[in-house]
N, C-alpha and C positions, 0 to 999 in steps of 0.2 A: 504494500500500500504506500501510494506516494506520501512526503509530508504536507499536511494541510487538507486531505478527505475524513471526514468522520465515515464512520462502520457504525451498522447497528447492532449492537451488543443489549444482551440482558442477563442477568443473575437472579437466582432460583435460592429463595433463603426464608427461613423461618424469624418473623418480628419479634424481638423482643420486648420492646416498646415504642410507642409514641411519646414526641415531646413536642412542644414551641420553643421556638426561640423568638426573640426580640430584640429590635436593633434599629434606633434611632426612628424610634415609633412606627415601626412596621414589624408583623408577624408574622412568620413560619411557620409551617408546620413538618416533623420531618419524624422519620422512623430510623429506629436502629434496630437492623439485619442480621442474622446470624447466617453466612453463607452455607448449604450445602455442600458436601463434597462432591455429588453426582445428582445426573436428574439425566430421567429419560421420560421419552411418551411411547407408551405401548400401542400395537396397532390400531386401538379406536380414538387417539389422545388421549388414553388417560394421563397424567403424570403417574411417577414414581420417581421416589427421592432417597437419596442416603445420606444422614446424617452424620457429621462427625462426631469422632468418641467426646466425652466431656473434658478428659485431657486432654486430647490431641494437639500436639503444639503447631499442627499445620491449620487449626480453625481461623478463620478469617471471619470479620466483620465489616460493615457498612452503612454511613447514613445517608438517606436518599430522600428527598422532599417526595409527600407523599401522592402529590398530584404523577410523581412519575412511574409511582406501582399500577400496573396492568391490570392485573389480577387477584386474589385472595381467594387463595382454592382451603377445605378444609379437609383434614388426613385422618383417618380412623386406623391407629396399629394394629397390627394383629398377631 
């Protein structure tokens, strides 16, 4: 990819929470992500996800203004 093209990227992560922020009297709103380590869609789109271990020193996180989450699917374990 040349420099200066944006790519469309997205990341698949379980919310920890919502917050605001504020700043010079305007508000935010934004979440913070716990990234998964995988994610697939099975042949009818389902998703399926794997989570990382609780330890894992490879877990990753992320905050994203919330207007830019897509979706909000919910998981039943089994």
């Amino acid at each position: 990819m040349e420099s200066g093209q944006n790519r469309a990227s997205w990341y698949v992560g379980e919310v920890i929470t919502y917050f605001i922020h504020s700043y010079k009297g305007s508000s935010k709103f934004f979440a913070l992500i716990s990234i998964v380590e995988s994610s697939t869609l099975d042949e009818y789109g389902g998703p399926s996800v794997t989570l990382f271990s609780e330890n894992s020193p490879q877990k990753n996180y992320m905050v994203c203004g919330v207007e830019d989450i897509i979706n909000i699917v919910g998981f039943v374990s089994r």
